[in-house]
N, C-alpha and C positions, 0 to 999 in steps of 0.2 A: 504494500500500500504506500501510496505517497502519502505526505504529512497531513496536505488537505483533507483527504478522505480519510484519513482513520481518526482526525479531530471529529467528522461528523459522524465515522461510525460509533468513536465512545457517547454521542450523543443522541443513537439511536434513530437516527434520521439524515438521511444521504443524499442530496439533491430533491430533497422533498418525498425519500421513499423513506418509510418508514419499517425500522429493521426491527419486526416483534419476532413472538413466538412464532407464530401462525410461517412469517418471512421461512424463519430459518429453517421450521421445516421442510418447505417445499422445495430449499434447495438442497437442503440436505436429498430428498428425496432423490432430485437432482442428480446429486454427485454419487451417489449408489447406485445409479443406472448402468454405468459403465463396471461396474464393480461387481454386481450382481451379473452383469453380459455374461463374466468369466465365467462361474461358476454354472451357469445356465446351459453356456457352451458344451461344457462336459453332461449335462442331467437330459438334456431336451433331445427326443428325436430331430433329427435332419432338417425335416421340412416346419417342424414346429421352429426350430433354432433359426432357420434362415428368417423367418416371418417376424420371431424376436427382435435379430439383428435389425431387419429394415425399420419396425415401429421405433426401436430405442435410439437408431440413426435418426429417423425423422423426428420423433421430440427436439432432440439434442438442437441439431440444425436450427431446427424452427425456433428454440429458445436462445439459441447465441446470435440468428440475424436479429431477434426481437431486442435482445440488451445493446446491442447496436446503436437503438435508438432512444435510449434511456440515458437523460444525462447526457452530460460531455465524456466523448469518445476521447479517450489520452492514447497516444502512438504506442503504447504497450499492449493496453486492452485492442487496441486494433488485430495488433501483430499475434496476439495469444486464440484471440476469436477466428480471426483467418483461417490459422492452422487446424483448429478445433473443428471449424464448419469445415475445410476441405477433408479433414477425417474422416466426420460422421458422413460426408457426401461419398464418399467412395466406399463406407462400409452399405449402406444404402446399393449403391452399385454393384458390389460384391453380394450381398442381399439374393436382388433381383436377379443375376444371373445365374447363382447357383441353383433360385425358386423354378428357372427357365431349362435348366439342366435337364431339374429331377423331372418336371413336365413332358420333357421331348424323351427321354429315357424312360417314363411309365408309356409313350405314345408306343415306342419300340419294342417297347416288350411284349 
C-alpha cells in the first residue's frame, strides 16, 4: 500500500468505499477462488473441473476490469490487474477448449 491509502484504510473508508465486515468478506471470498481452483482440480471430474475453471476465470476477470474503475487507478494497481485479467482470460481459454475437446471426443466415440 502506498501511504495514502492505508491512512484511509486505518480509517475504514477508501475513496468513499467503505471497508466493513460484510467488505472483507467478499473479498476474502474472493481471494479463495483461486485457492480452492487447486484443490478442486484434483477432486472434480474433467468436465465438471473444466466448467469450474471457466466460471472462477470469469468472476475473476469480470471483478478486476470492474476495480479498474473504482477510485484512482495508480501505475501499480494497473500493472498487477493486467497480469491478473490476462491470466484469468486465458485460463477461461484453456476452459473452453478443453470443454470443446471432451465434446468432439464423446462425438467420436
Amino acid at each position: 500500500m502506498d501511504s495514502s491509502l492505508l491512512t484511509q484504510y486505518l480509517t475504514g473508508n477508501v475513496e468513499g468505499l467503505v471497508i466493513d465486515e460484510a467488505f472483507l468478506l467478499y473479498a476474502g471470498i474472493l481471494m479463495e477462488i483461486p485457492i480452492a481452483m487447486i484443490l478442486l482440480s484434483r477432486l472434480l471430474k474433467e468436465r465438471v473441473n473444466a466448467w469450474f475453471n471457466v466460471v472462477a476465470g470469469f468472476i475473476k476477470t469480470i471483478v478486476m476490469m470492474f476495480t479498474l474503475f473504482i477510485g484512482n487507478t495508480t501505475q501499480y494497481y494497473l500493472f498487477f490487474s493486467l497480469i491478473e485479467i490476462s491470466t484469468t482470460l486465458y485460463i477461461i481459454f484453456i476452459g473452453v477448449k478443453w470443454l470443446r475437446s471432451m465434446r468432439s471426443f464423446e462425438v467420436n466415440s
